[in-house]
N, C-alpha and C positions, 0 to 999 in steps of 0.2 A: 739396632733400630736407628742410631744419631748415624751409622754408614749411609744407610739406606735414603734416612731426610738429605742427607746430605748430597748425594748421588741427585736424588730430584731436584733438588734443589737447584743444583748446575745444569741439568737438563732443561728446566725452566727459563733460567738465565741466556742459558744457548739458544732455543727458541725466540726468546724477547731481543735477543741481539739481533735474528735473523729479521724480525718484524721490522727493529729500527732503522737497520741498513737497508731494509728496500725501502723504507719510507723515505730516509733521505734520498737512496739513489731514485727513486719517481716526484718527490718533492725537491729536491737540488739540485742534483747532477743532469738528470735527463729533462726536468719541467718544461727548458725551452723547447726543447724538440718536439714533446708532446703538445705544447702549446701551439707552436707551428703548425705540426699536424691536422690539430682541433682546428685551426684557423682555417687550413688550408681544405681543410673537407667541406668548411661549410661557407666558403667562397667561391667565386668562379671570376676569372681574370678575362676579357677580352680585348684582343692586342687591337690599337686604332694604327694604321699604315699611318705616315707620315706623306703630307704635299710632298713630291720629288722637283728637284731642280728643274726648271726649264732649261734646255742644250739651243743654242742658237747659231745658224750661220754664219761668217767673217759679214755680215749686211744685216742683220738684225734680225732673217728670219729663223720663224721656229722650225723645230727638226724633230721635236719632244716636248711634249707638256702633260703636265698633272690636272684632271678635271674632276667637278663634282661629282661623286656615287653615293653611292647608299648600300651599305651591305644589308641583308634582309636574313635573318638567324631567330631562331625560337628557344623557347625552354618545351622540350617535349612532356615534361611531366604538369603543364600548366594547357597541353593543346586538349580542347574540348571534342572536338569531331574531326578529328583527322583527316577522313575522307572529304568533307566538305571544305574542310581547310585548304587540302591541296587543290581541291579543283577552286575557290576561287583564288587564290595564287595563279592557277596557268593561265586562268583567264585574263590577269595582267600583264604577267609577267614573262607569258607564253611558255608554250613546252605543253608537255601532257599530265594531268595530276598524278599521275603515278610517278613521275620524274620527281615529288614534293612530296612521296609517304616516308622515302627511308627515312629522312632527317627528322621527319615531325614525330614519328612515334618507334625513336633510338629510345631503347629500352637502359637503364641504368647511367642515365648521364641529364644534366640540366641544361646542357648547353649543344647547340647545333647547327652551323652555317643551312642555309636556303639556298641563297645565292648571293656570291660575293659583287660586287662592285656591279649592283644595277644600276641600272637608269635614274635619275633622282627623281623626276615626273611621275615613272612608272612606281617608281616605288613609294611616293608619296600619295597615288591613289590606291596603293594596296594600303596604305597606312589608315585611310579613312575608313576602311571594313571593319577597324577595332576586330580586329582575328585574337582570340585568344591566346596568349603564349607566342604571339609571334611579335617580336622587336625589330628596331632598324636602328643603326650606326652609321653615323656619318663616314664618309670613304673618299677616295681619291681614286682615280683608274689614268692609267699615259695612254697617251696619243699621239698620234704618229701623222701631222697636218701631209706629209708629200708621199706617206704609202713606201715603195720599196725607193724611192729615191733615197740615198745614203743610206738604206736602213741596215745594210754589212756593218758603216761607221757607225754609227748611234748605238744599234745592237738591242736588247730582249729586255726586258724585268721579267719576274716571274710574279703569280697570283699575290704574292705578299709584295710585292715593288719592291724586292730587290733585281738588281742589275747580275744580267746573266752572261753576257755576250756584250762586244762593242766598248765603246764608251760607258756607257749604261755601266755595265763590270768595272770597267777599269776605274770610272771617277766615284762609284756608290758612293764613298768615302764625307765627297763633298754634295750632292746631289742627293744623297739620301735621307737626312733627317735622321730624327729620332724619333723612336717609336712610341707611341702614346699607350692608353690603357684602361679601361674599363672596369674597374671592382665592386661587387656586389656578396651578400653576403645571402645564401638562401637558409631555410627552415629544412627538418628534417625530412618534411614532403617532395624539397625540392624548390617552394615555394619561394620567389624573392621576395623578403625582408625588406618592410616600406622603409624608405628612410636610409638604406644602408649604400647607398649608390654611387663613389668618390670618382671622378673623371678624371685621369692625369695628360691633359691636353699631349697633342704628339707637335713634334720642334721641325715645320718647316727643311728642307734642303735648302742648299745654293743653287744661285745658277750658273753655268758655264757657256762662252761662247769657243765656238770649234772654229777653227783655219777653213771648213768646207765654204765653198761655195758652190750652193744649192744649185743654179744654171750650170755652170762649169760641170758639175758633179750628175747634172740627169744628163748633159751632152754625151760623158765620158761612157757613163753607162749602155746608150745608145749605141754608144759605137762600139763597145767592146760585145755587145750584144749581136748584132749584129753581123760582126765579124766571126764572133764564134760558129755559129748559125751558118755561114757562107764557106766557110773554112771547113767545117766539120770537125769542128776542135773542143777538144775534152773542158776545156777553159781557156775564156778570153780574160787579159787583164790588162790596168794603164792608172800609170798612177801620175799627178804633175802635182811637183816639189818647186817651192820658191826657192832657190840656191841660197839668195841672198838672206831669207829669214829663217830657211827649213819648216816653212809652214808645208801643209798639208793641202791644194786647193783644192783634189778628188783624187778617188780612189776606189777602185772598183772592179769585180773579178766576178764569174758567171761560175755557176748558178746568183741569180743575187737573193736577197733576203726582203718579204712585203712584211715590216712588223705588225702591219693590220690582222694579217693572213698567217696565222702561226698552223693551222691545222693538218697541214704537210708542208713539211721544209725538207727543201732535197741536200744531199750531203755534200759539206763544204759551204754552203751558204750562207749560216751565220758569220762565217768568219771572211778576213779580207786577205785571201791570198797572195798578194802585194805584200803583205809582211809575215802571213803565218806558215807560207811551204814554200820549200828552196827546190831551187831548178840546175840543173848546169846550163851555164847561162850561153856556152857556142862562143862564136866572135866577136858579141861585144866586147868579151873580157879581153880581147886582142889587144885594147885599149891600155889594158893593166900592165901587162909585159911589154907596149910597147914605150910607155911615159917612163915606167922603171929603166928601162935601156937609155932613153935620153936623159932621165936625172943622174946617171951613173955615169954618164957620159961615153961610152961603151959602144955607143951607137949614134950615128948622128943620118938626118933624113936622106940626104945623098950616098949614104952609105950603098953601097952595090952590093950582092948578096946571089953565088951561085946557088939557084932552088930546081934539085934533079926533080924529076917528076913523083917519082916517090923516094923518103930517108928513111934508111934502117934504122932502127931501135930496138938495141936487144936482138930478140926473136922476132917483135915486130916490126911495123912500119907505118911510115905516116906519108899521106894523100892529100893532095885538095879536094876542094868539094865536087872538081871536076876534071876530068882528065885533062890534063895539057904537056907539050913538050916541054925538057929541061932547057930553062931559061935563068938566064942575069936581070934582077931585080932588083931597082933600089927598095931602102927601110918603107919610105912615102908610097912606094908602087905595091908594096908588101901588104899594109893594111888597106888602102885603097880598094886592092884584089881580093882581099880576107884573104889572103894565103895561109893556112895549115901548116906547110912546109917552112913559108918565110918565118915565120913566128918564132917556129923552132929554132930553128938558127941563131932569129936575134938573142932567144933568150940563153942558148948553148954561150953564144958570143957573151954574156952579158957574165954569166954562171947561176946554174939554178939558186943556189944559196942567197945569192943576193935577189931574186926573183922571190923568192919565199918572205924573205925580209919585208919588202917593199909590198907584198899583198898583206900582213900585217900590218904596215904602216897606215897603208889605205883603210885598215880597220872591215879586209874582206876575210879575212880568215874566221877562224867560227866565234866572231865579234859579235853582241848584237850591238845594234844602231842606238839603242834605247828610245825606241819610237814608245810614245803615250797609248800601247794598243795591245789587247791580252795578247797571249798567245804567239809572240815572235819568233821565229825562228833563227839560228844561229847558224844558217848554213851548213857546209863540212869542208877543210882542209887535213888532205892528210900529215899527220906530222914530216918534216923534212928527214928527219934520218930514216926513214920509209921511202924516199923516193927514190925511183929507179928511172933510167935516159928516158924510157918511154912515158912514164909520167910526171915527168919537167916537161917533155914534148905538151902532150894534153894537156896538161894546165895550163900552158903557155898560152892554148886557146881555146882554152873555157869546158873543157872536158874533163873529168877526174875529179872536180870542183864544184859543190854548190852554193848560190847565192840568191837571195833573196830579191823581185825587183827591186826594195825598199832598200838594200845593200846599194846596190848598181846607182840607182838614183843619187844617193848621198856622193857615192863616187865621182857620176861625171856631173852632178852640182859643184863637187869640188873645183873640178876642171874648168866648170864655167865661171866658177866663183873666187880667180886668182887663189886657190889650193886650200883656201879655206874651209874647211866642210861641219856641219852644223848640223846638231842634229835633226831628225825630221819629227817632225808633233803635229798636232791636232791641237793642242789646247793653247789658246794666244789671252783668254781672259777669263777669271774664277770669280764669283756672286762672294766669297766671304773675305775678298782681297787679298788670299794668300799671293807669294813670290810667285813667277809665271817665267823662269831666266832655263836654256839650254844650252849645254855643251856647244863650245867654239871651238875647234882643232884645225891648225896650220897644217894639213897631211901634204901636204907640196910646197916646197923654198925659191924650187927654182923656175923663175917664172920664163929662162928662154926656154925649157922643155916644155912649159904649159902651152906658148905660143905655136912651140913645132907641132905637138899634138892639134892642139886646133884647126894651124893648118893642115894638116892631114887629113882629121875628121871634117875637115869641109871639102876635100877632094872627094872623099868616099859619098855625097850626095850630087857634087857637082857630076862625077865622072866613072863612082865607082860602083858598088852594092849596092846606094841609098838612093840613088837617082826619083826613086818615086818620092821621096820625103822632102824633092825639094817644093819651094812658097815661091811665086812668082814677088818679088821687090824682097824679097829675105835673103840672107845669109844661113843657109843652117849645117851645122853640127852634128855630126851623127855616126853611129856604128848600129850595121844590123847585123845579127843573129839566128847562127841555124846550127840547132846544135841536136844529136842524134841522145837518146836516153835508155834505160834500164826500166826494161818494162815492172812494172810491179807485182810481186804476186809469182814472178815468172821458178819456177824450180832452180835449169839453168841460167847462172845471171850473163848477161850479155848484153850490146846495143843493139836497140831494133834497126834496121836498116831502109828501115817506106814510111815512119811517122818520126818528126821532130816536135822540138820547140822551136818557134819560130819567134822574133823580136827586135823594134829597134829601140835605138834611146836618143834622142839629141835634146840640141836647145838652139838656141838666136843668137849667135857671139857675137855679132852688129848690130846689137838691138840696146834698148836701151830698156829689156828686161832678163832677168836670170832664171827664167820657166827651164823644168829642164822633164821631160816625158817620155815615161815608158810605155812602150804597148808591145806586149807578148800573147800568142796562140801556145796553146799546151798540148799534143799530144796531135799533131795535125798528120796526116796522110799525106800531104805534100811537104813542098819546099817553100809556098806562100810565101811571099812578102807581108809584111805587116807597115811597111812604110808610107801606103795609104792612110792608111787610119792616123798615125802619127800625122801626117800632113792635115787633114780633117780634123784634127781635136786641135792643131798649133792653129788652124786657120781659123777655128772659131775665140781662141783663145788671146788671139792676134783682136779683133775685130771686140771681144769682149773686155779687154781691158788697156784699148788705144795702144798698143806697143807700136813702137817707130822704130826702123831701120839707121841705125845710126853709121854714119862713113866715116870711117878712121883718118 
């Protein structure tokens, strides 16, 4: 019998252990959790957006702003008549009442958006109906005062005002605030609990002012529009870089983006192709191999250069763009003519290796720029110990190679900008006063090569390729572009041989400013010049910000 008390006895004990330790572990260990939980079931959080930063043009105007709204949201288990609920809703706030049943009578929840970021008027006469269960939250909504002017640069918020695309993406950081919030505590019905209602206000953003200028920036457009359009070109683009600051003054690529108009957006359009897809850039980049030969010294303009009609390479060969007899070329006659063949030679004369060098130095290789803009592209360089005679050839003139306009730009900035080159930005001033300082790089020492190049690139408009890009009382600079591509998509890869990229770049070298502008056609059916449009956006630009011709 004392076995057997004893026996229960412990089995009691066992038991009374088992009761203690879930009490403590539900009374000690887990309490907070559950308490949470408890809290958490019978709360409901509503996020308030934050005002976002106004974005302003280098002139003060707006490009982006935060305005009043009113978000209009219910407690479904407080709506009395659904049906009449919603219809009078549409009748303010338009739409059709049935657009206003799912939210108001969501079954198993106390909380429900209507409609985000109305109208504050409109939503302030739905306010006077005393609707049952229906609430309104103060709100914020962007706008977009010039429609698709810049709206590639500016870029998207999405329903909550965060930044999607553009600037918008890229600065959220500073432009966005913090987010506020709405705590209430409801009853088991669903019901909110009078009195329980804590507001944790939301924290303003900064404002930011952009490099764009707005005029500049809807001409560019215009013209890049248009050009596409006459061209029959997959995309037009043109970007103009102050050399001297690396500001941003426009920038702009087709399809463009209406932030108003988000309901179709066609592909490529949020973004600014100027920095986000690399091209093989043709014979601007003639440019590259031909300043690397003068800084090497390897080559000097008088240089004469036997150019047969066509050079073997390998198995293959290299052409100009147009048939012509074997002739004697000087280096200056070389680029002038965009010769193919000359290039080659200079850069054989020079050695590819040091050619490879020297397109790093420039920071063309798959460098990005660190432009202030999502989505950069890094171009493509194939490694050197990959390169065979025929493609030294090609890269020597812009073939085998991609580069971003937004590369190119920086580049012949440099040229205009005594070799200096800086980086290229948008953002010149910040609302909460942070540093606003870019990268400065010496990429050129020697300023008699920079002189020979100039001169050069001013034959090539006086006399050569560029003849359309010159300005009557200007001086201009320049190398154009026509470079053959790899279609996309294609099985076999290959160059197409009836559609190019088309493009020039220059600037004012007797001017007493350092604009320096690109404008490229993408996938053209011809051989178009683009050196119109270049002349067209310099002459408005000329005229827009008093440039003078200055005589050496």
């Amino acid at each position: 019998m004392s076995s057997r008390i004893v026996w229960i006895f412990v089995v009691f004990l066992a038991i009374a252990a088992l009761f203690v330790a879930r009490l403590v572990y539900l009374q000690v260990i887990v309490a907070d959790d559950y308490t949470e939980e408890a809290r958490s079931a019978r709360t409901v959080e509503i996020p308030i957006t934050p005002k976002r930063g106004t974005i302003y043009d280098r002139n003060g105007m707006v490009l982006a702003a935060s305005v009043d709204a009113t978000t209009v949201c219910c407690n479904p288990r407080e709506v009395e008549d659904a049906k009449a609920t919603a219809a009078a809703i549409a009748e303010i706030l338009g739409g059709k009442a049935d657009d206003y049943l799912e939210p108001l009578t969501r079954p198993d929840t106390s909380f429900a958006y209507i409609k985000r970021k109305a109208d504050v008027d409109e939503a302030k006469t739905l306010r006077e109906k005393e609707l049952a269960g229906v609430y309104f939250v103060a709100d914020t909504k962007r706008v977009y005062p010039n429609g698709s002017v810049a709206g590639q640069i500016v870029g998207l918020v999405d329903i909550d005002g965060k930044g999607q695309t553009g600037l918008e993406a890229y600065y959220d950081d500073i432009l966005g605030g913090k987010e506020g919030k709405i705590v209430y505590e409801q009853g088991a019905t669903g019901i909110i609990i009078s009195g329980t209602m804590v507001t944790e206000e939301a924290v303003p953003g900064d404002d930011i002012t952009i490099s764009i200028d707005i005029d500049m920036q809807q001409k560019v457009e215009k013209a890049v529009s248009a050009m596409a359009e006459n061209m029959k070109a997959k995309s037009g683009q043109s970007v103009i870089v102050d050399a001297a600051t690396g500001e941003i003054l426009a920038c702009a690529s087709t399809p463009l983006l209406d932030p108003t108009n988000t309901e179709e957006i066609a592909d490529h359009a949020p973004e600014s192709q100027c920095i986000t897809r690399a091209f093989e850039p043709g014979s601007i980049f003639k440019s590259v191999a031909m300043l690397a030969a003068l800084e090497d010294g390897s080559v000097k303009p008088a240089d004469s250069f036997f150019c047969p009609n066509i050079l073997p390479a390998d198995e293959y060969y290299v052409s100009d763009a147009h048939e012509r007899a074997d002739e004697t070329m000087t280096a200056t006659s070389i680029l002038v003519r965009s010769s193919n063949v000359g290039i080659s030679l200079i850069a054989k004369r020079m050695g590819f290796d040091k050619l490879n060098d020297a397109i790093a130095r420039y920071g063309l290789d798959s460098t990005l720029t660190g432009v202030d803009y999502p989505g950069e592209s890094a171009g493509y360089l194939l490694d050197f110990d990959q390169w065979s005679r025929i493609q030294g050839y090609n890269i020597s003139f812009g073939q085998g190679i991609s580069e971003t306009p937004i590369q190119m730009a920086r580049f012949y900035g440099a040229i205009a900008n005594d070799g200096l080159a800086i980086t290229p930005h948008f953002l010149i001033e910040r609302g909460d006063g942070g540093d606003v300082t870019w990268e400065q790089r010496q990429i050129v020492s020697n300023k008699t090569a920079l002189s020979q190049l100039i001169e050069m690139l001013e034959l090539v408009v006086e006399e050569g390729t560029g003849v359309g890009a010159q300005i009557p009382g200007y001086t201009v600079a320049g190398k154009t572009g026509t470079a053959e591509y790899v279609k996309e998509g294609e099985e076999e890869k290959g160059y197409l041989t009836d559609h190019y990229n088309n493009s020039f770049i220059g600037f004012l070298p007797k001017s007493d400013s350092k604009l320096v502008c690109f404008v490229g056609a993408s996938e053209v059916p011809s051989e178009t010049a683009t050196t119109e449009v270049f002349q067209d956006i310099m002459s408005f630009a000329i005229e827009r910000y008093n440039i003078n011709a200055v005589q050496e």
